[in-house]
C-alpha positions in Angstrom: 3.0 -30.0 10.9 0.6 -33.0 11.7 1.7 -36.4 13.5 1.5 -38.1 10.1 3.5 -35.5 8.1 7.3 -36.5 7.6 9.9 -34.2 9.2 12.0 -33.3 5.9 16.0 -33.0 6.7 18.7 -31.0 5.2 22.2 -32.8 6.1 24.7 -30.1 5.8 28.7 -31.4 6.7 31.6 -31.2 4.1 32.4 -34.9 4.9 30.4 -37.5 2.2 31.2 -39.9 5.2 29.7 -38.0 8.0 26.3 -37.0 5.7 26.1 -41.0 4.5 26.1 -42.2 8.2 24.0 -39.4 9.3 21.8 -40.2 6.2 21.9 -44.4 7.0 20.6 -43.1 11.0 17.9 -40.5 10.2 15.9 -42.9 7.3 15.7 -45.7 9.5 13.5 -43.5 11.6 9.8 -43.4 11.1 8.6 -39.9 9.9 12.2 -38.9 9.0 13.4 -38.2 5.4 16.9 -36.8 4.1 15.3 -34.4 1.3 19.0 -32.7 0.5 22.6 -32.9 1.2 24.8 -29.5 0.9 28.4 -30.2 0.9 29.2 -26.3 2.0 27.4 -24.0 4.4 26.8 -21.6 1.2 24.9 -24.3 -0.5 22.8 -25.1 2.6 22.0 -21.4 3.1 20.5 -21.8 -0.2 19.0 -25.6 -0.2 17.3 -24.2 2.9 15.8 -21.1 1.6 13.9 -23.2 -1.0 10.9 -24.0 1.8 10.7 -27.8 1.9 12.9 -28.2 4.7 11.7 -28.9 8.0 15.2 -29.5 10.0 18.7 -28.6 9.2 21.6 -30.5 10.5 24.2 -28.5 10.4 28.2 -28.9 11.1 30.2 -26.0 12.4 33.4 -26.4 10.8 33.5 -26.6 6.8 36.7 -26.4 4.7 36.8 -23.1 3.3 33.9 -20.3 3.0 31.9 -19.7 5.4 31.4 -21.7 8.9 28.0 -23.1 10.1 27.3 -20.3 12.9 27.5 -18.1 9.9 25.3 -20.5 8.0 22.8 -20.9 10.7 22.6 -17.1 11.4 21.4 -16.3 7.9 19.1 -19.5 7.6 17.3 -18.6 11.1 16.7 -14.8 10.1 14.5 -15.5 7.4 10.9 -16.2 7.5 9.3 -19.4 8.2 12.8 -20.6 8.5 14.1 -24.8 9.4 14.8 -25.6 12.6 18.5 -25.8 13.0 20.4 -28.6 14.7 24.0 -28.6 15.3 25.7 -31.7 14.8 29.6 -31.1 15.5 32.4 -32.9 17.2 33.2 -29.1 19.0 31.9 -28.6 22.1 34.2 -25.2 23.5 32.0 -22.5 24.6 33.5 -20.6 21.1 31.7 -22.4 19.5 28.7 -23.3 21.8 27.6 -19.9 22.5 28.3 -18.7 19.1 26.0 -21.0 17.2 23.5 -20.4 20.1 23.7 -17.0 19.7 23.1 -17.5 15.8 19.7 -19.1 16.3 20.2 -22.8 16.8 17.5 -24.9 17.9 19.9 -27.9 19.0 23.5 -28.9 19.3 24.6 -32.4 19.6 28.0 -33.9 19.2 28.9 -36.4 16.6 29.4 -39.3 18.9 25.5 -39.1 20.2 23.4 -42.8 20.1 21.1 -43.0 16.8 18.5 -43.0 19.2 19.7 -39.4 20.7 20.1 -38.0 17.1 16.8 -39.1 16.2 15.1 -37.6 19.4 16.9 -34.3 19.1 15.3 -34.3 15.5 11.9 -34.6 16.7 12.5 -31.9 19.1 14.0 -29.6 17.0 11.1 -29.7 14.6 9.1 -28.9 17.3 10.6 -25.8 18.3 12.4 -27.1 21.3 15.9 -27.0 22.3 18.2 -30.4 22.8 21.8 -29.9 24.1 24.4 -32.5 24.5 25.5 -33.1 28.0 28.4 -31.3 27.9 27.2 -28.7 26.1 24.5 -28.0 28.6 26.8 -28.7 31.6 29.4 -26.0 29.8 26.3 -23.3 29.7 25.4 -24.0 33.3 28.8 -23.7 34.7 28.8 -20.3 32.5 26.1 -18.6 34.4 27.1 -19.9 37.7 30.4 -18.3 37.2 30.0 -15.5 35.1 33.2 -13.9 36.1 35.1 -16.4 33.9 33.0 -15.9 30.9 34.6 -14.4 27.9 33.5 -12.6 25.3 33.2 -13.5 21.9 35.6 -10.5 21.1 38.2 -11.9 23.8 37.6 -15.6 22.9 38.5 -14.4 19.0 41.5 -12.7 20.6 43.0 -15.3 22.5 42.2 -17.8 20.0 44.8 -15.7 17.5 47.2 -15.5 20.2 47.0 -19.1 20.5 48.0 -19.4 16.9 50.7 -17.5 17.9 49.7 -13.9 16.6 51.5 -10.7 17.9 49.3 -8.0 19.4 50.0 -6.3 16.2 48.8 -9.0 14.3 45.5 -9.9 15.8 44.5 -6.4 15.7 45.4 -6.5 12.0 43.7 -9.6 11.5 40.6 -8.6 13.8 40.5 -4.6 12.5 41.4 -3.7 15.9 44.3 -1.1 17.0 46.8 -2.8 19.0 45.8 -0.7 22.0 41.8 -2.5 21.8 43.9 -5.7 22.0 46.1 -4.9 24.8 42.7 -4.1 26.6 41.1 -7.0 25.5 43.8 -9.0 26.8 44.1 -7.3 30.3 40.3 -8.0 30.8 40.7 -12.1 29.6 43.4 -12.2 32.4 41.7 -10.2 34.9 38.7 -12.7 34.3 41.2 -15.7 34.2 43.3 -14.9 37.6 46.5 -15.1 35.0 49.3 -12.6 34.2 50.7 -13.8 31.0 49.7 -14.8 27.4 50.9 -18.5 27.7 49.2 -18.7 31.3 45.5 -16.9 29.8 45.7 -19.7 26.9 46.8 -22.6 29.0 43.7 -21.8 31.2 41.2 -20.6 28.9 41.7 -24.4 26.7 41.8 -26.3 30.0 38.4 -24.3 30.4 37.0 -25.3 27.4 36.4 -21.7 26.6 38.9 -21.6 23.3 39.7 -25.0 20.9 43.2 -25.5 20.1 
């Protein structure tokens, strides 16, 4: 891509709101252009696959179907792919590390400056990485203290037993026995310093490593 070649922009959020205002930022920028809107993560998958799409901004949370990590995943692993930016208002390690892990470029919150959004644009069509603050501060603090890290086996765990989800239950939900759960379980409060459910999901929201 040359200095004088726009940076073409997919705006992917289930929100008409939250894709206008993105929309009203990004083409008040010189060298930006919103080329598509997808109102799911299915239809971005497929807007994006179509090859004039230098950028994708992508929320993580849709109504139904599938979730932008998902999304992300299977727009990264093709050739030639976008660049992916997440542009979320969740910033727990779940989800962090898990759209991360799925090939994001970027990750910014919703309540960044124009200025910010713009910049992390830029970057992310260049191939480089922009975090929010927190987001970076939360990946730091994870490999300074790896001992509290979970999983993202455990963090699906605890997040069911949260919703309130018998052992039974999550292991139904998750295809697990019950017995995988139990162990799961004793290794998020080994990690945690905890002895009880209610204690492990107290700590792990205060943490930031589940949403609630």
């Amino acid at each position: 891509m040359t200095d004088d070649t726009p940076i073409r922009l997919l705006l992917a959020d289930d929100h008409p709101v939250v894709r206008a205002g993105l929309r009203a930022v990004l083409e008040t920028e010189p060298g930006l252009v919103v080329t598509a809107e997808a109102a799911t993560a299915e239809d971005a998958v497929a807007r994006a696959a179509e090859g004039d799409i230098d950028v994708v901004l992508m929320d993580l949370r849709f109504g139904r179907g599938m979730g932008g990590a998902e999304a992300t995943a299977r727009i990264t692993a093709r050739p030639g792919a976008p660049r992916v930016l997440i542009v979320t208002t969740y910033d727990t390690d779940a989800d962090t590390l898990h759209a991360i892990e799925a090939g994001a470029t970027g990750y910014l919150l919703k309540d960044a400056p124009p200025e910010e959004l713009a910049a992390a644009v830029r970057t992310a069509a260049a191939g480089r990485t922009t975090l929010a603050p927190t987001v970076a501060d939360r990946l730091m603090n994870r490999l300074r203290t790896p001992g509290t890290s979970l999983t993202r086996r455990e963090v699906e765990v605890l997040t069911l037993v949260a919703d309130g989800l018998s052992n039974q239950a999550v292991g139904a939900r998750l295809h697990l026995t019950e017995g995988t759960v139990k162990s799961h379980l004793a290794r998020v409060f080994t990690k945690l310093d905890v002895d009880s459910r209610t204690a492990a999901v107290a700590v792990a929201t205060d943490l930031g490593l589940i949403r609630r």
